[in-house]
C-alpha positions in Angstrom: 12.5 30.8 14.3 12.2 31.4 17.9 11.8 28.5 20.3 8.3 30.1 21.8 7.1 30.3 18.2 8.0 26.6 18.0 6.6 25.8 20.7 3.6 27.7 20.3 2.7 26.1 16.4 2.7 22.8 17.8 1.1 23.1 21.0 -2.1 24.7 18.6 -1.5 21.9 15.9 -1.6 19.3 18.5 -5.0 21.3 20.6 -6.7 20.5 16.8 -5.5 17.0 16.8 -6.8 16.3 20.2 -10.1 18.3 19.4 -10.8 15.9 16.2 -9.7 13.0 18.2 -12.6 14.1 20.8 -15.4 14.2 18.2 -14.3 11.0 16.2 -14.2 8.6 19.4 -17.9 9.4 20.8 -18.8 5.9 21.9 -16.3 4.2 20.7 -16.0 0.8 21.5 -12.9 -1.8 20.4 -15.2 -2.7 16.9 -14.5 1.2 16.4 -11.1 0.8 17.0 -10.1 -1.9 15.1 -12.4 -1.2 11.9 -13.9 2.4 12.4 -17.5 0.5 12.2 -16.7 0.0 8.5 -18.5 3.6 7.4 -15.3 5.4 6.3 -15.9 7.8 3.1 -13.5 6.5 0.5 -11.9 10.0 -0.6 -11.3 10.6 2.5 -9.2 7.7 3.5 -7.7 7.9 0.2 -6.3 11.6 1.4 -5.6 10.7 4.5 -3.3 7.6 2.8 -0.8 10.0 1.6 0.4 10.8 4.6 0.8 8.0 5.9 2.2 6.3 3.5 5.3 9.6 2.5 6.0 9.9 6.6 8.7 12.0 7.6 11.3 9.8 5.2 9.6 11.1 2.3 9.6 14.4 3.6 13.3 15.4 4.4 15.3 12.2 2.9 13.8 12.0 -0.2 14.7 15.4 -1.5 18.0 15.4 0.5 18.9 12.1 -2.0 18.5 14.3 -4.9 21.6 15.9 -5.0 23.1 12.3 -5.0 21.1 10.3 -7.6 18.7 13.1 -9.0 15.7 11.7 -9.8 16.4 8.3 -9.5 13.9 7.8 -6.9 11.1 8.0 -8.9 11.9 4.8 -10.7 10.8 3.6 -7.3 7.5 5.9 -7.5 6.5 4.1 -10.9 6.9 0.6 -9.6 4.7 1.5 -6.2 2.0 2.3 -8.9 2.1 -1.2 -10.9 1.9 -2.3 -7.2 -1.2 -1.0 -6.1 -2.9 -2.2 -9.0 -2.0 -5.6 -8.1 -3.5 -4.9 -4.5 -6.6 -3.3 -5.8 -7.4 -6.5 -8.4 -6.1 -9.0 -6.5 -5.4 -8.7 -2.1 -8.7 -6.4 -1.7 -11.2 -8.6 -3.1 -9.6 -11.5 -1.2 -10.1 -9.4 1.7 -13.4 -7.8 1.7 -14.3 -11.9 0.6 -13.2 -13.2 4.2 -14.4 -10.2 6.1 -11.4 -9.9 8.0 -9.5 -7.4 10.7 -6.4 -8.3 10.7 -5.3 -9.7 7.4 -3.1 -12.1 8.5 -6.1 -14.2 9.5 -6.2 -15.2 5.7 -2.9 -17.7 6.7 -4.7 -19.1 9.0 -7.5 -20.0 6.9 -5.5 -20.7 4.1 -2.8 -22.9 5.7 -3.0 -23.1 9.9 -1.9 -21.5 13.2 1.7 -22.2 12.5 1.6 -19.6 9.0 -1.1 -17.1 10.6 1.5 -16.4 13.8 4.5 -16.5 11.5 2.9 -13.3 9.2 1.2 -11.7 12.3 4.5 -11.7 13.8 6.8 -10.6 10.7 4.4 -7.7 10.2 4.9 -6.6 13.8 8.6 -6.5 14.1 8.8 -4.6 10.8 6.3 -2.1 11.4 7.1 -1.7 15.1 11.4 -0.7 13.5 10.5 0.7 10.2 7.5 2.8 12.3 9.9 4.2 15.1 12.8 4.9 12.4 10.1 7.4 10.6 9.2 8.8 14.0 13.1 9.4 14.8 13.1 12.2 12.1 10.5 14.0 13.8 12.1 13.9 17.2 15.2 14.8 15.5 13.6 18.0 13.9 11.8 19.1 17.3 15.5 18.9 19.3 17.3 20.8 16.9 14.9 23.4 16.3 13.5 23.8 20.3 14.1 21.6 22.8 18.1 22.0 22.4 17.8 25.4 22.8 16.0 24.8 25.8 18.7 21.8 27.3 15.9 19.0 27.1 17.0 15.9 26.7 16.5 13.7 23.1 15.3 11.0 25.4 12.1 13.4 26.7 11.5 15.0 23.3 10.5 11.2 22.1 8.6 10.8 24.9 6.4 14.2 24.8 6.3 12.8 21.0 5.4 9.5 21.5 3.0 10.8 24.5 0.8 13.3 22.8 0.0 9.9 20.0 -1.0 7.9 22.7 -2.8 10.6 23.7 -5.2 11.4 20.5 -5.4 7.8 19.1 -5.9 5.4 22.3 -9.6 5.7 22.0 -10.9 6.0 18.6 -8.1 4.6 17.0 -8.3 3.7 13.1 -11.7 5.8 13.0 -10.3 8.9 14.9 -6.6 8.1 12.6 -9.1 8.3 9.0 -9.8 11.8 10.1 -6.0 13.0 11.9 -4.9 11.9 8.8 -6.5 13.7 6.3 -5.7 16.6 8.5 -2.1 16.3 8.7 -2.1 15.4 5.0 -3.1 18.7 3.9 0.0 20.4 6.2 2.4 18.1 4.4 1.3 18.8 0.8 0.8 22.9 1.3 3.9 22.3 3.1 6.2 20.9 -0.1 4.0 23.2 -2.4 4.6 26.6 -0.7 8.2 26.2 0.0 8.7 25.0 -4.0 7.0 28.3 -4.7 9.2 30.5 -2.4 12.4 29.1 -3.6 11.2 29.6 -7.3 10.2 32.8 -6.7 13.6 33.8 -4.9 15.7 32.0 -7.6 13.7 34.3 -10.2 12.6 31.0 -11.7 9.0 30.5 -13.9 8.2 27.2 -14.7 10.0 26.8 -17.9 13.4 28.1 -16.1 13.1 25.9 -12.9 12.9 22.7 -15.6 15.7 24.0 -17.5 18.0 25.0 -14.5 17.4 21.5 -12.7 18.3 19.7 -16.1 21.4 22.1 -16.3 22.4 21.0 -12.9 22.3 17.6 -13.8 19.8 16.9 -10.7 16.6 15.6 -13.4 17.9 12.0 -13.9 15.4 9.7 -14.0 16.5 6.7 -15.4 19.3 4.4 -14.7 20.1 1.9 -17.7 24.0 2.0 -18.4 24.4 0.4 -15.0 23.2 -3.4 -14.1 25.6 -3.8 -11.4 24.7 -0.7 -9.9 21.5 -0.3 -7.1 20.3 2.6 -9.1 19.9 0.2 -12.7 16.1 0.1 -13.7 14.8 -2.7 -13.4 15.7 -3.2 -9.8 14.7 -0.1 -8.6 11.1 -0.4 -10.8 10.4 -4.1 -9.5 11.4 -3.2 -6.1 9.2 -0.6 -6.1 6.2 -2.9 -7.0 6.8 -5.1 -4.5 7.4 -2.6 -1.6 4.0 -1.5 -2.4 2.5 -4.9 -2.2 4.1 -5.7 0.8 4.4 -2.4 2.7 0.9 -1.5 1.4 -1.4 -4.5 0.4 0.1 -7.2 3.2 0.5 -4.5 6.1 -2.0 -4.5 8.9 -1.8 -0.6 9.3 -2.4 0.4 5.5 -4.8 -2.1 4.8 -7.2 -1.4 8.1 -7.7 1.8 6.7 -8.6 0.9 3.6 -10.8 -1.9 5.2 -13.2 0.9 7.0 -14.4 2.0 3.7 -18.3 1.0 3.3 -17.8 -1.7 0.4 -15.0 -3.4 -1.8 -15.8 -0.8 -4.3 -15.4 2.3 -2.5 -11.8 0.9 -0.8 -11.1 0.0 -4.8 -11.8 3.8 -5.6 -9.8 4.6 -2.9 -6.4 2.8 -3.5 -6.8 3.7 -7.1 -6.8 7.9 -7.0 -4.3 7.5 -3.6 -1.6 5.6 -6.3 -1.9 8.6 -9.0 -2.0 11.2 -6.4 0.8 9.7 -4.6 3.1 9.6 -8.4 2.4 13.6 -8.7 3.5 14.3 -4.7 6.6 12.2 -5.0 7.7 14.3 -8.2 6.9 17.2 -5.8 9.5 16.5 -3.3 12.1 14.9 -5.8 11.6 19.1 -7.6 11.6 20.5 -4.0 15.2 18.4 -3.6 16.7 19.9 -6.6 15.4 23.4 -5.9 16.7 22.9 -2.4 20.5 22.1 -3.9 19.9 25.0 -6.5 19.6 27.3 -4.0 22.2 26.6 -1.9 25.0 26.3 -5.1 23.5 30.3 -5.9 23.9 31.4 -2.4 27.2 29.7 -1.4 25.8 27.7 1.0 27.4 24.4 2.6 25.4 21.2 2.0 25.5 19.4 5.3 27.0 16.1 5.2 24.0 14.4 6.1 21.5 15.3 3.6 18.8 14.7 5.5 19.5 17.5 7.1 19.2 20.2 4.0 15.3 20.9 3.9 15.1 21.5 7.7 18.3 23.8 7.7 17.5 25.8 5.0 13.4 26.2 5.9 14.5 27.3 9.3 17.5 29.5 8.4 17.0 30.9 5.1 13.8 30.8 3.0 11.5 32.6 5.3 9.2 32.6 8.6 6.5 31.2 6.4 8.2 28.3 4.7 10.1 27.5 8.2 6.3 27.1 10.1 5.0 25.1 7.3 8.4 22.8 7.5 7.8 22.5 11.1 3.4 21.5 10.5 5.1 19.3 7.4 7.6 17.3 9.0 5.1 17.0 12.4 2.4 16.0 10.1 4.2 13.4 8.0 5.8 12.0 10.8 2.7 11.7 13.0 0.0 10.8 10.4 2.5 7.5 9.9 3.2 7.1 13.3 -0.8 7.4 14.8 -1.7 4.9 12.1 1.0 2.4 13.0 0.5 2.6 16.5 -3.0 1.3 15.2 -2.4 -1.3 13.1 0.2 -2.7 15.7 -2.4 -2.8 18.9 -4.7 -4.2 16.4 -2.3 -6.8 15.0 -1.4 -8.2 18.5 -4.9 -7.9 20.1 -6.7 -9.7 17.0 -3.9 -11.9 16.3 -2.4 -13.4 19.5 -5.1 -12.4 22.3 -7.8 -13.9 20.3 -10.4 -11.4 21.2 -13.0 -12.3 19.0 -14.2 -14.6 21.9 -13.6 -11.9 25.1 -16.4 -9.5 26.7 -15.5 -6.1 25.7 -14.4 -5.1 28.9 -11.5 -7.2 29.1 -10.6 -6.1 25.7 -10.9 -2.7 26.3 -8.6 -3.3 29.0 -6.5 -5.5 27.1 -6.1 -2.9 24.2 -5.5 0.1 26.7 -2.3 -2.1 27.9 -0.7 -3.0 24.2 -1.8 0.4 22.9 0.3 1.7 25.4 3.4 -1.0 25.6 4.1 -0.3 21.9 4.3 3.3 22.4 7.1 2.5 24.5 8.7 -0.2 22.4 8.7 2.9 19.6 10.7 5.0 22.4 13.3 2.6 22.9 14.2 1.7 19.5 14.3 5.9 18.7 16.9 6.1 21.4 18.6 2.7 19.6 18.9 4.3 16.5 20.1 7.6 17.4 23.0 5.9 18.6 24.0 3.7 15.8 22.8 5.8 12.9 24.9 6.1 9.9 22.6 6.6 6.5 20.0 8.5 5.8 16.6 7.2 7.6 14.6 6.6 3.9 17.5 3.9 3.6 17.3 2.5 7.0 13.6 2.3 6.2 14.0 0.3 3.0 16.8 -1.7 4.5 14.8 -2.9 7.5 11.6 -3.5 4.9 13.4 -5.6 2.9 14.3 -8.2 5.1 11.2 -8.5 7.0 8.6 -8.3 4.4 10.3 -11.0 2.4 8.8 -13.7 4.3 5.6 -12.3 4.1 5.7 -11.9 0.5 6.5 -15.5 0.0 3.6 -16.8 2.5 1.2 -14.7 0.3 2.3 -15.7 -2.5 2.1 -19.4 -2.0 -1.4 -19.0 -0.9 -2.4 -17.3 -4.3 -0.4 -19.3 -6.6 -0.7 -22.9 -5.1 -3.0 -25.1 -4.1 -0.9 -27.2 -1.4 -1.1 -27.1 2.3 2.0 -26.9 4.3 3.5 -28.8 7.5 3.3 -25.7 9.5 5.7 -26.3 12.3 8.4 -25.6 10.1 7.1 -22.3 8.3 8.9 -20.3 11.2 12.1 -21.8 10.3 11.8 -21.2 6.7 11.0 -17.0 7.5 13.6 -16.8 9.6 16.2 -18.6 7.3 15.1 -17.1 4.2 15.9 -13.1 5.6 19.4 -14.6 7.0 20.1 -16.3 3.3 19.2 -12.9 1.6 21.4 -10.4 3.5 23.7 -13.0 2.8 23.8 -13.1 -0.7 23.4 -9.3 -0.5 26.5 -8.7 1.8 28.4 -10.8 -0.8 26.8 -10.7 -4.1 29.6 -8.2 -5.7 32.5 -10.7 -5.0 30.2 -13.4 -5.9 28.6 -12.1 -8.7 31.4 -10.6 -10.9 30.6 -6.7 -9.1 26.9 -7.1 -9.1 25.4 -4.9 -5.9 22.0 -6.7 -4.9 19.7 -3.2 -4.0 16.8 -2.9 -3.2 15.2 -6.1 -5.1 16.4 -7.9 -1.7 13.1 -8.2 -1.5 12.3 -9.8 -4.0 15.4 -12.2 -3.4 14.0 -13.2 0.2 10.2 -13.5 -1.0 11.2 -16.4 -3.7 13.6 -17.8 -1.2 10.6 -18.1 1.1 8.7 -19.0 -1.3 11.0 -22.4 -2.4 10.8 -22.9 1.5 7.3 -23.3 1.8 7.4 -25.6 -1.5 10.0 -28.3 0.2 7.9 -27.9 3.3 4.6 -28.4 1.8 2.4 -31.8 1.7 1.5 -32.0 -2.2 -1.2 -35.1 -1.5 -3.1 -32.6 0.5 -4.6 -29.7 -1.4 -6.2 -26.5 0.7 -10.0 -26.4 0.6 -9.4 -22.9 -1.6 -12.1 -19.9 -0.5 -14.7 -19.2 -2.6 -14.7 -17.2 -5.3 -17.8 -15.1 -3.6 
């Protein structure tokens, strides 16, 4: 695929982007912004969820892992659904209940400033990392595929990247982002559809055939019992899964502001609940597209690149087609932006609600005020791209779940003891606790094989530093003093 080509898809795809961003921020004011006036339709938030929520990880790392662990992924998958089940009967209605922006504002009426700050501030750093990590593979994608070939620097491909978000979301923001990201949606799903289709069709494979062959291969492995040392054994990999949802999903600003546009706490119900199914079929998309992908190259005598993030853009630019190759390009653009737009988002939303205090500001100031973090996040994301590329050694989707693990885990354990106690907590010392109980989890994890007889602590991490927080909070906590609990309605 030509560089002009490239150049010329995206400068169109981006034109549309722009052009919906027009439309969907007529009179916008910051209410729009931060909750999209609360008159979102449900389906479509739940289609635009899916891209958000797969990003460019999904789409080039997750089938790239297949051709180490199969399927084994998709353990993950089924936990992410038990997951949003718990957000849908549980964090929503809490939610909806308080009437709230920024979710972390239920710390604050829960326990005090001290908890409120602690969450807001966990959220940010791990959205503002695991965000511009997921943005990287984009960037990545555009410089070898066009601007090498033109001698532009990485550092200016992030920045056009970077730029052209700032330019379609500063304005409308999660109201214009509902509608970008149903858009962008659709690329990524025809994208992993057609280019399953083309490699079936050039492998001579029908349906039955492509099942049997991937079996043959060894590549349809699902499930990991004979293992519970291993990071791949079950039960990890299915309760990590449910609590990455939970966290990444039902405690993260930018997911849940979406879902908090919808009309009622019934629609946003609706919503969460046909995203999780649909989300369980498109994951077992791109976990057949993987194993297709190695298929294909073992019949044609291709290398596998030693990065395997690296096989689904090689191959869809060099060898299945001009078709599959432009959809790769709209796919990858798509995933990568739809997650990006909407963190961008949920982060200017996060800091304005959360520590400018901007219920009590005229709206010029925060207009102002927004314009300014809007745009100093944008080039937080920039910096950390060109901090990654440098000391990148795994593949991104494991970078991703790295990073998650270790700063969700105090945010899991704040939410938690606000559900399931009824004590208040000395909050000076609920900063020390998140920051200690991250540290004592990546050390257990560095260690747990020589301390634990050759058990490998995976991706449950999580769950590790959420009940470490968790027993935190408890010593911290005043047990004479009982929170004044919300109200059940």
């Amino acid at each position: 695929m030509s560089p002009v080509l490239v150049a010329s898809i995206l400068v169109v795809y981006f034109l549309a982007l722009i052009i919906i961003s027009y439309f969907t921020s007529k009179g916008a004011d910051s209410n729009t912004f931060f909750t999209g006036n609360r008159q979102s339709p449900w389906y479509l938030v739940a289609f635009g969820m899916i891209g958000s929520s797969l990003s460019g990880v999904t789409f080039v790392s997750v089938p790239g892992n297949v051709g180490k662990i199969g399927f084994g992924y998709f353990q993950i998958v089924l936990g992410y659904l038990v997951g949003y089940w718990v957000i849908i009967g549980v964090l929503m209605p809490l939610y909806y209940r308080l009437n709230v922006i920024s979710i972390y504002t239920y710390l604050e009426q829960r326990f005090d400033n001290w908890s409120y700050k602690t969450g807001a501030f966990f959220f940010l750093v791990s959205r503002t990392i695991g965000s511009s990590l997921r943005l990287f593979l984009a960037a990545t994608v555009l410089q070898l595929f066009l601007f090498d070939a033109w001698g532009v620097p990485f550092i200016v491909t992030v920045a056009t990247t970077i730029g052209l978000i700032w330019i379609y979301t500063f304005k409308g923001g999660v109201k214009t982002i509902v509608w970008t990201d149903s858009f962008q949606t659709l690329f990524l799903v025809t994208a992993v559809a057609v280019t399953v289709w083309q490699i079936a069709d050039k492998l001579d494979f029908s349906f039955s055939s492509m099942v049997d062959s991937i079996q043959a291969a060894g590549l349809s492995r699902i499930f990991y019992f004979d293992d519970v040392n291993s990071t791949l054994f079950f039960p990890k990999q299915f309760l990590g899964g449910a609590f990455i949802a939970i966290t990444m999903t039902g405690m993260d600003q930018e997911i849940m502001q979406k879902n908090l546009t919808c009309k009622t706490l019934k629609d946003a119900q609706k919503n969460m609940f046909w995203f999780s199914l649909t989300l369980v079929v498109v994951n077992l998309l791109f976990l057949t597209l993987g194993a297709l992908l190695y298929l294909y190259s073992n019949q044609k005598g291709l290398s596998i690149p030693a990065l395997s993030d690296e096989l689904y853009p090689r191959l869809a630019f060099n060898e299945l087609g001009g078709l599959v190759g432009i959809l790769f390009l709209l796919g990858i653009t798509a995933s990568s932006y739809a997650s990006a737009d909407s963190a961008l988002a949920g982060l200017t939303t996060s800091f304005c609600i959360d520590f400018l205090h901007f219920k009590a500001k005229p709206e010029k100031v925060k207009q102002r005020q927004k314009f300014m973090v809007h745009l100093g996040f944008s080039v937080l994301f920039l910096l950390i791209i060109i901090i990654f590329k440098e000391v990148n050694e795994k593949s991104v989707i494991d970078a991703v779940l790295s990073v998650a693990a270790y700063t969700y885990g105090p945010l899991l354990g704040l939410f938690s003891f606000g559900l399931l106690t009824k004590w208040k907590i000395k909050g000076v010392l609920v900063p020390f606790v998140c920051v200690l109980a991250p540290a004592l989890s990546y050390t257990l994890s560095a260690n747990s094989q020589n301390w634990f007889g050759g058990y490998k602590i995976g991706i449950e991490v999580l769950i590790i530093n959420g009940i470490i927080t968790f027993f935190g909070l408890l010593l911290i906590s005043d047990f004479r003093k009982k929170a004044d609990l919300l109200p059940s309605k």
